[in-house]
N, C-alpha and C positions, 0 to 999 in steps of 0.2 A: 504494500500500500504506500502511496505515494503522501509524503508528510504534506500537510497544507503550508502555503507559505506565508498564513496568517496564523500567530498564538492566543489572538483572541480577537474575536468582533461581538460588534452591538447592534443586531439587525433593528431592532424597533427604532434606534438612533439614526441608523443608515438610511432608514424609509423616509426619514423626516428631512434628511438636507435640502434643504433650496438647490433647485438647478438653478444655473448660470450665474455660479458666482466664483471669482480668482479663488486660485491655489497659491499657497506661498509655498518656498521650499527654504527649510534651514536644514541643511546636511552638512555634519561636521567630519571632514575628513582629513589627508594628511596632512595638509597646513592650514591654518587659520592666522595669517594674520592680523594683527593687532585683536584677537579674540575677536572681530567682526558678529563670525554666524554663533559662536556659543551664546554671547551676548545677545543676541538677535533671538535666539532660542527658548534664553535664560526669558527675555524680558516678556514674550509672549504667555510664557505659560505664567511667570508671576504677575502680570498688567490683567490677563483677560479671562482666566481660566477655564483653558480649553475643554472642551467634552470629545474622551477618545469614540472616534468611530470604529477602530480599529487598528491592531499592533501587527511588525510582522516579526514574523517568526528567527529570534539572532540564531540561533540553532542550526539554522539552513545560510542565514547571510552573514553570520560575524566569526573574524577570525579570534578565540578567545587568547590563543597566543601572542599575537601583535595588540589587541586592545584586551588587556586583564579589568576584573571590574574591579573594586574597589569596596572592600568590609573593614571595620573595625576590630582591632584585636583589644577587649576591655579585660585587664589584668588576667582571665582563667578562660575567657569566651570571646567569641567572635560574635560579634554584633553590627546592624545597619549595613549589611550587605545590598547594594544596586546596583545589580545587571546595566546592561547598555539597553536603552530600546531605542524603534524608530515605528513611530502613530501616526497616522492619521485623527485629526480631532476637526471639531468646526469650532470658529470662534468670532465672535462681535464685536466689531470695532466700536467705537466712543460715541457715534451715532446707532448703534445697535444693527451697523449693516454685516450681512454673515459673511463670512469666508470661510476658505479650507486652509489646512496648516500640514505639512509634511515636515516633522523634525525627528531629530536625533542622531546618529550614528549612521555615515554612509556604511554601504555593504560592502564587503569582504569577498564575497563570493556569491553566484549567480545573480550577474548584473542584466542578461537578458532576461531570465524569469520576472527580475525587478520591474524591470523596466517595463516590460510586456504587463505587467499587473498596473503598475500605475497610468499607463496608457487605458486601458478600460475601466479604471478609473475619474480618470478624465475624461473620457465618454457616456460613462453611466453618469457621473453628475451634470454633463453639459457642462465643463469648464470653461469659464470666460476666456481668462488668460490665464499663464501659467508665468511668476513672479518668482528669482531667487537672487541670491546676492553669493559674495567670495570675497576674498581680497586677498593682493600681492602685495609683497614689498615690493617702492619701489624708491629710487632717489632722488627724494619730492621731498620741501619744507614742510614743516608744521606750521608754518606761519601763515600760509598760502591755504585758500580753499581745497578741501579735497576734491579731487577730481575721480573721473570712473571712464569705464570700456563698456559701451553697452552693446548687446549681441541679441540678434534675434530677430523676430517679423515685425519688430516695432519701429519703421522708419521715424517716424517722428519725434522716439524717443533716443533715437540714434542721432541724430540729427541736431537734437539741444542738447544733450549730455555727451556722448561719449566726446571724451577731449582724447585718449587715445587712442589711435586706430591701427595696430601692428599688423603685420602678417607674420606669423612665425607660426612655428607647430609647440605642442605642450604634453604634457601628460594630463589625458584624461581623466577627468572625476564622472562621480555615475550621474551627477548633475548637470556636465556639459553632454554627456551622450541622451539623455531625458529632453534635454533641449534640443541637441542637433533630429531625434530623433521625431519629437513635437513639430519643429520646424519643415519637415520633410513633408510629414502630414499635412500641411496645411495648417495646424492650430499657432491660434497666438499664443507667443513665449518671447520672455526677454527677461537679459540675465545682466547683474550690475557688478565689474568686476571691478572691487575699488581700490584704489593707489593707495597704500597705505608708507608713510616716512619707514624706511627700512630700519633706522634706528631704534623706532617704538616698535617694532612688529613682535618683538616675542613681550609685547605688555598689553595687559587690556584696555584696549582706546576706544574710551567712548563717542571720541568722534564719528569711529568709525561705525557705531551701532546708529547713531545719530545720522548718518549719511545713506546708512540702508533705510532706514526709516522712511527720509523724505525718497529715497529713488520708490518706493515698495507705493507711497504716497502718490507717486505722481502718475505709477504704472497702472493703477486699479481704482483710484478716485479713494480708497480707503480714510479715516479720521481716524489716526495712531496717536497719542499721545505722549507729546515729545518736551514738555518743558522740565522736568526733571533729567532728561538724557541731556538737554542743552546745559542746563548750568554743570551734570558733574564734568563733560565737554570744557563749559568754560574754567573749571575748576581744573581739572588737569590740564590744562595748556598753561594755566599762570604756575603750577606746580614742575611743570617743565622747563617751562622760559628762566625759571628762578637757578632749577640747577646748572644749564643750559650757562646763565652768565658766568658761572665760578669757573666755569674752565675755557681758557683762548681756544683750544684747537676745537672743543663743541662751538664756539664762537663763530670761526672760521669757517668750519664745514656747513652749518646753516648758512653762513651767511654767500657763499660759495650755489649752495642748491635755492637759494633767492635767487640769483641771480638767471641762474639756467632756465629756474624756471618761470621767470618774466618772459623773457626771452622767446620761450618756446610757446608762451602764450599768448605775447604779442599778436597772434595771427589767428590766433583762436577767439571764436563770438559764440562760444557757449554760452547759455546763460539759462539757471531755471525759469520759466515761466512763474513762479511764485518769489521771485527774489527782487526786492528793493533795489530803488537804488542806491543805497548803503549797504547792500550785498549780504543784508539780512533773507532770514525765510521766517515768514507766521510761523508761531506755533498753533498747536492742534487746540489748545482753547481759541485761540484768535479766528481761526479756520469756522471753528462751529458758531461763535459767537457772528464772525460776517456772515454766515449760512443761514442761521436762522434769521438774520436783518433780512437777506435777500429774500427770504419765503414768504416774510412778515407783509412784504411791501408786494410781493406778486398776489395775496389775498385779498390785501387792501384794494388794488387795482381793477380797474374793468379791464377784462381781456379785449385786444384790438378786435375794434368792429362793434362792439359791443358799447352802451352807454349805460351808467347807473342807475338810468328812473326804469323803477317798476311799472311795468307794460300795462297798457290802461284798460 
């Protein structure tokens, strides 16, 4: 008998998803980048508290050699043992609109079966779009906006964000082949791959949770709630700039990757459609607060064509 490659589902939960709404994906795989997608993971399931649809099976997809879990030894006993998983859950944004959430642990093994399962999964739900994030180091300020590579059927999100555009080859994750394989089909996918200061990359940078957020934002219409990511954001960048001054040669080397990358942006007219012109972005209170002004005033309104006096 063939093992199922789900350890556990919730069919009454599964009948109930809204069709046509975004999937995100946070898969944590060999690198992570300024902790990007853990953070990105982390803060989903603490901000929104997902409901699992269903788990897959590590038994079939994790290698417990290369990724060991993680128990407690309390003086005589082992205690607080956690596996690795990877769920599917549905979760509600700040306006209460639904999405899908794919997190946890990329797979180890049988990336086709994976893949092939979350494909009819994206089919049985009518998935809108399909949203995930990554990040590389690379040798980019911290002073300087972060920047992203964005990949996928989404021209027009290609188009205002990615500021990088390479052609090179890479080692694949199961989340570029989800995409390339999405992309084939026909469905919309795009994937935000972000530049992260190669100096912070082995620290957890909340910019960079902060950055997935507004791309995650801009790709689905979603309301995340991001005023707490911005200030620890701003809080670690004055906590770096501070160490940053004590020593010339950190000095020099930022001041060195200012430079390049003026330079290299000189030429570049990316700009988010929700950024100031002081190169701010709303936050997600501000976001719903203009949202409900705009609905307030479309009630108030007669629709064109239409006048106020009741018909006689």
């Amino acid at each position: 008998m063939t093992d199922s490659i789900f350890s556990a589902e919730h069919p009454e939960r599964r009948a109930l998803v809204p069709r046509g709404i975004p999937l995100l994906v946070a898969m944590q795989g060999l690198s992570d980048a300024g902790g990007a997608v853990s953070q990105l993971e982390e803060y989903f399931w603490q901000q929104y508290e997902p409901e699992e649809i269903l788990r897959f099976n590590a038994d079939l997809l994790l290698d417990y050699r290369a990724r060991r879990p993680i128990l407690t030894f309390d003086e005589d006993h082992l205690v607080d043992y956690s596996p690795e998983e990877l769920s599917l859950a549905l979760v509600h944004d700040e306006l209460g609109a639904p999405f899908l959430l794919l997190s946890g642990y990329e797979p180890d093994f049988r990336w086709d079966q994976f893949i092939d399962t979350v494909l009819l999964l994206v089919h049985e739900f009518e998935v809108s779009t399909v949203v995930w994030t990554h990040a590389i180091p690379m040798p980019v300020p911290h002073t300087r906006p972060m920047t992203t590579t964005v990949s996928g059927s989404r021209d027009d999100l290609i188009e205002a964000r990615s500021v990088w555009r390479p052609t090179t080859k890479l080692s694949a994750s199961a989340a570029h082949v989800l995409e390339y394989r999405l992309h084939n089909l026909g469905e919309e996918v795009v994937g935000f791959a972000l530049l992260i200061p190669h100096y912070l990359a082995n620290t957890e940078y909340p910019e960079a949770l902060l950055v997935s957020l507004e791309s995650i934002m801009a790709a689905t219409g979603l309301i995340l709630s991001t005023d707490q990511v911005r200030e620890a954001a701003q809080a670690f960048q004055l906590k770096v700039d501070s160490q940053i001054s004590e020593n010339e040669e950190s000095i020099e080397m930022v001041r060195t990757l200012e430079q390049r990358y003026d330079v290299y942006m000189e030429d570049q007219t990316v700009r988010s459609p929700l950024m100031s012109e002081d190169g701010t972005i709303p936050s997600a209170d501000q976001l719903v607060v203009e949202l409900e002004r705009y609905l307030a005033e479309q009630q108030q309104s007669p629709s064109d064509g239409e006048s106020g006096d009741t018909p006689a």
